[in-house]
N, C-alpha and C positions, 0 to 999 in steps of 0.2 A: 566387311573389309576391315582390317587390321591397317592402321595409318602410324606408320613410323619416322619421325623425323630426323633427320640425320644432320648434322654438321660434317665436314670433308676438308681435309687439306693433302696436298700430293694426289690427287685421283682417287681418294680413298674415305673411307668413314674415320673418323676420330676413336679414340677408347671409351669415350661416353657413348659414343653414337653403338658405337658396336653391342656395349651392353644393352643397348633400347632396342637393338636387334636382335636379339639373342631371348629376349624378356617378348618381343613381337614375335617373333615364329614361334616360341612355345604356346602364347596363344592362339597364334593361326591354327595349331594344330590342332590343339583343344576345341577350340568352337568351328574347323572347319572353315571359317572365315580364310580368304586369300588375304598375302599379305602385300602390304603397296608401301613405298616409303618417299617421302618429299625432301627436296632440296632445292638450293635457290643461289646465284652467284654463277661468274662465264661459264664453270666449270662443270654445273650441277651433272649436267649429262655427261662427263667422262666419268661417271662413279660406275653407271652401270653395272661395266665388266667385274669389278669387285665385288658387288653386288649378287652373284650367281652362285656363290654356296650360300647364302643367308636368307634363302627361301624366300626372297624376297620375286615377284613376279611382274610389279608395274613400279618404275620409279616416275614417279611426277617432276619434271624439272621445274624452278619457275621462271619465267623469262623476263625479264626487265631490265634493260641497260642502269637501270639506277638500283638496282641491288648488286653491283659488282661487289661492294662491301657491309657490313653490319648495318643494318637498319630497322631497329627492332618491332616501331609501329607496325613498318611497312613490311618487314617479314611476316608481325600476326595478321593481317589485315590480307595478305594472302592465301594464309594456309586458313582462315576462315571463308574465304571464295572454295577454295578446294574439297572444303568439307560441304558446303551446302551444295555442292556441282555431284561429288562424291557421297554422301552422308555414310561414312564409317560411325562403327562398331563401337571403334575405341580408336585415340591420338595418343601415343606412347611420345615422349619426347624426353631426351638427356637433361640429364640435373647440371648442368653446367650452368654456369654464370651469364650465359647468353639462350641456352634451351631452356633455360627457369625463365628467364622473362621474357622470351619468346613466348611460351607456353602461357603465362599470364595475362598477358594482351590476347591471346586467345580467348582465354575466361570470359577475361573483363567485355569482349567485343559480341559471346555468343550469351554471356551471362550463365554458362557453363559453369558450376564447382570444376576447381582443379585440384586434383588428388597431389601432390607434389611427395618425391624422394620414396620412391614405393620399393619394399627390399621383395616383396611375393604380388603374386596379383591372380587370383581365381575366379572365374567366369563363373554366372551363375547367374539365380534369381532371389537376392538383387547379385552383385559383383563383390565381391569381397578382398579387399586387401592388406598388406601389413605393411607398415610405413614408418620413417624415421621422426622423431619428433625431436625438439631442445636439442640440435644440434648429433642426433644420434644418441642419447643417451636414456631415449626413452620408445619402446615399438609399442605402435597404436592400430588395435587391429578397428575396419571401420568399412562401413558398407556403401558401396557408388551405387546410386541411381543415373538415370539419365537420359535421352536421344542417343547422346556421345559422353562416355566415359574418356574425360582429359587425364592423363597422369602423366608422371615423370618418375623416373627409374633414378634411385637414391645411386651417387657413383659409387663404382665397386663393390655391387652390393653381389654383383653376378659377376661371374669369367666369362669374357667374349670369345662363343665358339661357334666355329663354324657346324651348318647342317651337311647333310649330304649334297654332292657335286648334283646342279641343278642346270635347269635348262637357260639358256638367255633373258635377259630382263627388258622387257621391254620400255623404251622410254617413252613418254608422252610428255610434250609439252603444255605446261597452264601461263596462259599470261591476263595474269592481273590488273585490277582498275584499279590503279594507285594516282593519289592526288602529290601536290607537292606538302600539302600539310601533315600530309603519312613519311614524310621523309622530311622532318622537325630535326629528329635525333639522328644521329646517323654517323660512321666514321669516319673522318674527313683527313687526315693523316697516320703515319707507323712512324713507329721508333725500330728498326730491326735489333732482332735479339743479335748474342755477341754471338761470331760466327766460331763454330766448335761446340758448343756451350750444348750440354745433354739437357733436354726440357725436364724442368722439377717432376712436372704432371707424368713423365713416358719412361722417367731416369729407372733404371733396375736396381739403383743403388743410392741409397742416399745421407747425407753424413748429414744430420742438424745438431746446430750448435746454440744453446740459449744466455740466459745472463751468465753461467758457470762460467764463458769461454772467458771474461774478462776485458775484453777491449777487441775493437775491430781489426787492429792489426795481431791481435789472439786466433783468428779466423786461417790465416797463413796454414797453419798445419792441418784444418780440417779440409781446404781447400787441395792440397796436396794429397792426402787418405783419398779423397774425392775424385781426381786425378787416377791416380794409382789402380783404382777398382773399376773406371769407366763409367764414374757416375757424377753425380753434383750435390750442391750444398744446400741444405734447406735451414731454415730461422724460425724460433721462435718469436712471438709478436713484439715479446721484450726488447730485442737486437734490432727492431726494424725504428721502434720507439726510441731508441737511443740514437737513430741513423748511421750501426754499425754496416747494416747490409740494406740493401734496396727490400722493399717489400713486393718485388716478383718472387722473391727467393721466401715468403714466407708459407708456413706449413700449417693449416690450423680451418678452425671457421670461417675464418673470416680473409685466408689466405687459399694454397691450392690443397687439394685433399691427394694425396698420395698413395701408391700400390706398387712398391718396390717390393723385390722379393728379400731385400735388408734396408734395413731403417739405422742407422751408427746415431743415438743421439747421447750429443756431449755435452753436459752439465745443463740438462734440459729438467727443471723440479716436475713438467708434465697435468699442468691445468686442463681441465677441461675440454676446453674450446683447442688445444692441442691435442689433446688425445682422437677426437673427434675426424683431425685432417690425416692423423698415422695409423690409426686403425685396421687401415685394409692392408697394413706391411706383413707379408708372409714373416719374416722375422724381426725383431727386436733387438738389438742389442744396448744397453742403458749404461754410458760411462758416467758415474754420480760420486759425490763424496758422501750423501746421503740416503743409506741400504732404504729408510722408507718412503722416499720423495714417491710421489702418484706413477712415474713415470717409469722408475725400479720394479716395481710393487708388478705394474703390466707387461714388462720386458719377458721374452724369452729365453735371453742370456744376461747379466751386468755384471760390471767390475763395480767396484768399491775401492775409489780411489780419484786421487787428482788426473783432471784430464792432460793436463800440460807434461804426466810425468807417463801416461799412459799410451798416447797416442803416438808419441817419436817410437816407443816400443812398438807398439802396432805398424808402423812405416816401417820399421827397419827389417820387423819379420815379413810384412809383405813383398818387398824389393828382395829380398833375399832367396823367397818363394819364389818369385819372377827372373 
């Protein structure tokens, strides 16, 4: 059995979760293996129905009034019950910020290697995969052993698509032996985001803006372009350090990783650890004063030029489009 772990919000899998499905059923296919996928929170079981083109055939709920919210001992401390109840194949799980260290306490709890940010993954004797290293900047091909091969699907490394229309998924409940000391960490209040506001991570469009923009209230016109296209604003590390922009809005390693089908970045010079979070942008467009900054250099289209002289142009022709 193929074990797939999903994150869900709205009755649904996530875009990380979806990719770990999509990377799961290829293997089910391959090794024959049926695929199952785990979830946990009040809602686990209304995913099912979503569930039914992604060849997916048993969801595991897990039931515990104390994982209504993020608890990430006590999420791995679970889905390790589940595995030695179940003993899968393989545990695929999303590179997310919360699937990565979900996934780790898994490790750490079976003493499992964890394959983490895997962009291919081949069945075989041993397992073989290709995976993101230094931040994506580096593919390491490397060979899993194991009882159970742990990995994590590096984000946007695959398109989330669906299989062929499939039969219903059947739920099964796990309920776990969890202590109070498994629910140490845990999240105990939200700040809700601002109502309207297109999530960075979901946005189809997104305008970032880096030190070029010049001052936070410099952000006004990107924020409007942004607006204008049905999309939102992303930050390089530099404007979060200066506390022109909040760092939910930032774009990079150590920020959210992004897959807009356009990327707007303005006076972004394009480091590293930036390029790293924009990478998966089906397009590029690079406003710079500098033709060879890193981030020019990777663009699929740039101007060469002051952004503050370029972008009211750009608004004025898109309203006028409109």
């Amino acid at each position: 059995m193929i074990l797939v772990v999903v994150e869900h919000e709205d009755g649904a899998p996530d875009r990380l979760s979806s990719e770990a499905l999509t990377i799961g059923r290829a293997l089910a296919e391959t090794t024959g293996e049926p695929l199952h996928a785990v979830a946990w929170g009040p809602a686990a079981a209304t995913i099912a129905g979503t569930l039914a083109t992604t060849g997916v055939a048993v969801l595991h709920a897990i039931e515990d009034p104390r994982l209504a919210d993020y608890a990430p001992e006590a999420i791995g401390k679970s889905i390790v019950g589940l595995i030695e109840r179940e003993r899968p194949v393989a545990v695929i799980g999303p590179s997310s910020d919360r699937g990565a260290e979900v996934m780790a306490h898994v490790g750490a709890r079976t003493g499992m290697p964890l394959t983490a940010n895997c962009t291919e993954i081949r069945p075989g004797e041993p397992w073989q995969v290709t995976r993101q290293r230094w931040g994506g900047s580096l593919l390491e091909e490397a060979r899993v052993d194991g009882p159970v091969r742990l990995l994590t699907v590096a984000p946007h490394a695959v398109e989330p698509a669906d299989g062929p229309a499939g039969t219903s998924v059947t739920v099964q409940s796990f309920a776990p032996e969890l202590t109070d000391r498994d629910l140490r960490v845990r999240i105990t209040s939200r700040v809700p985001a601002e109502v309207g506001r297109v999530s960075l991570a979901d946005a189809r469009v997104v305008v970032g803006g880096g030190r070029g923009v010049g001052s936070a209230e410099g952000f006004a016109q990107l924020d409007e372009l942004a607006a204008l296209l049905g999309g939102t604003v992303g930050v390089s590390r530099v404007v979060t350090s200066a506390g022109w922009r909040p760092h939910a809005q930032q774009v990079g390693q150590t920020g959210t990783r992004i897959a807009p089908d356009l990327y707007i970045a303005c006076g972004i010079s394009g480091a590293i650890q930036h390029i790293v979070g924009c990478r998966a942008s089906k397009a590029i467009l690079a406003i710079n004063t500098d033709r060879d900054a890193p981030m020019v250099t990777r663009a699929t289209y740039a101007v060469i030029g002051d952004l503050h002289a370029i972008l009211p142009a750009i608004i004025a022709e898109v309203r006028a489009a409109q």
